[in-house]
C-alpha angles and dihedrals in degrees: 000000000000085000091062090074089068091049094060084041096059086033088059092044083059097040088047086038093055083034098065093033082092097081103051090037081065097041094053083049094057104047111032106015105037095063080050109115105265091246096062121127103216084056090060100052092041085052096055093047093049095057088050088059105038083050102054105041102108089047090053078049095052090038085060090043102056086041077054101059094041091053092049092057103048093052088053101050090034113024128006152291104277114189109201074058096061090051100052084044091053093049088052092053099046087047095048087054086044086053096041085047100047090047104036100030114023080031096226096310109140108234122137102305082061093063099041097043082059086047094048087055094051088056095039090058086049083052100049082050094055090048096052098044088041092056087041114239 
């Protein structure tokens, strides 16, 4: 069972993996498929893709969170605290409430929670990287 703990590990890594592919989907958008003709094909895929993922993002949220839980738990009761852990998990949870804030609340206007929900994210992904070195694995 200790080695579930790994497993939620490596589930969170994908959920926050297909979570944060919303920014440079839209950034690829943006610079090299939007000035496409509008009757491309390959517009029309990537367009498709795109709304999948923008769609989907909070779920992909909720999907790591939940990972994230279950991860927590089974280091706790198997393993250890590790505490380059607790502060990865930290910055997911204040980002996920950034994220919950900025959609239901503010209803999707940018103000200040959308940058530093972006910035949260930067330095959640630097502490997912420390965990992992620092674990090593």
């Amino acid at each position: 069972m200790s080695n579930s703990g790994s497993l939620f590990g490596w589930l969170i890594t994908a959920g926050l993996f297909l979570t944060l592919l919303n920014y440079p989907v839209k950034a690829i958008y943006r610079r090299w498929i939007a000035p496409l003709p509008r009757e491309s094909r390959l517009k029309a895929v990537y367009g498709r893709i795109q709304k999948q993922v923008v769609a989907q993002h909070r779920y992909f949220a909720l999907f790591t969170t939940a990972m994230l839980i279950a991860h927590i738990v089974i280091q706790l009761i198997y393993r250890w605290l590790s505490w380059t852990g607790l502060i990865a998990a930290l910055l997911m949870t204040v980002n996920g409430f950034l994220g919950g804030y900025g959609h239901y609340v503010k209803k999707k206007q940018r103000s200040a929670w959308f940058y530093l929900h972006r910035t949260v994210a930067v330095l959640l992904v630097a502490a997912i990287i420390v965990h992992l070195a620092a674990n090593g694995r």
